[in-house]
N, C-alpha and C positions, 0 to 999 in steps of 0.2 A: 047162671049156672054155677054151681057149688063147683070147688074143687076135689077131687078125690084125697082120702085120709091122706097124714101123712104116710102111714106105713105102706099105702101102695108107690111111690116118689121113691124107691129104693134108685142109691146110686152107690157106685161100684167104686174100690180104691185105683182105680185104674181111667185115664182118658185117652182116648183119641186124639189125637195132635189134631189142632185144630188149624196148624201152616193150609194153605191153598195147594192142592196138591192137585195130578191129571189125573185124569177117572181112566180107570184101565179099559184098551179095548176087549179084553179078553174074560170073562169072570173071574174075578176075584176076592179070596179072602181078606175083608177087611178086619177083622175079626173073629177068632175062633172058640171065645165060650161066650156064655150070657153077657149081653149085652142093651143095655138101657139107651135109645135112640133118642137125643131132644129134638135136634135140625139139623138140614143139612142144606149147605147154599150149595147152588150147581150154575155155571157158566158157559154156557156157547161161546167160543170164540174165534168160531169158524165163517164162512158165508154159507152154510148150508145146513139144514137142521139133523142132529142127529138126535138119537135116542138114549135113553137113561133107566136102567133098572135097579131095585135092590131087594133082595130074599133074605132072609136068616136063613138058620143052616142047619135049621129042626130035620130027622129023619125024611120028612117031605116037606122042602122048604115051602112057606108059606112068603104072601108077596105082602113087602114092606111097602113098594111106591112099583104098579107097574109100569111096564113099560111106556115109558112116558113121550113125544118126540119135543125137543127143547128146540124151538125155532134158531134160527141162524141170530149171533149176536144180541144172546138175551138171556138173562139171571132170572130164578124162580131160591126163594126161600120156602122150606116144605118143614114143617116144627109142627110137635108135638107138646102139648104143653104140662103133660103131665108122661111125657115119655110116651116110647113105645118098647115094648119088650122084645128082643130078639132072641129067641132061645138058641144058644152053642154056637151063636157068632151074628155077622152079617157077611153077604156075597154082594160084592157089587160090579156092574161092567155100564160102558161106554158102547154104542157102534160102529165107532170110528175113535182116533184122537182127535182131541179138541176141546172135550169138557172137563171144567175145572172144578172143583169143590172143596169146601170145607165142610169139617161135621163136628160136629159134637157129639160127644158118645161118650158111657161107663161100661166100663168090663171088667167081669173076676178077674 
């Protein structure tokens, strides 16, 4: 399969710290304007499986990765290879502490 133009691969002067950070248990703004999604690693580090969401933060957010549950003691890489658009940010939360991530992102 082809790759889409360049002109749609738009990336933004702006990244996401890519450090290993804990996934909030609470919704959070990771991000609050346009945002261009490549991947994000997530990590269990618990012994019990929790849960993983993430929305952009359009009028009605629309879902990036639903709610997912991440077994106890286990990494999942979730990339887009030609991005995903987020329009006016990304939200993301945890159902507990425990999971860790990094991502990759551009934003205005």
């Amino acid at each position: 399969m082809a790759s889409l133009s360049s002109e749609r691969q738009i990336t933004y002067s702006h990244t996401v710290s890519e450090t290993i950070a804990a996934v909030p248990s609470s919704a959070t703004d990771l991000t609050t304007t346009d945002t261009r999604l490549w991947q994000i690693s997530v990590a269990n580090t618990t012994a019990g499986a929790l849960t993983f969401v993430v929305l952009d933060k359009q009028t009605t957010p629309r879902t990036v990765i639903p709610t997912v549950s991440i077994a106890a003691n286990t990494a999942y890489i979730i990339s887009w290879p030609e991005g995903v658009f987020c329009s006016s940010g990304i939200n993301w939360a945890a159902s507990a502490t425990g999971l860790e991530a990094s991502v990759i992102a551009s934003y205005k």
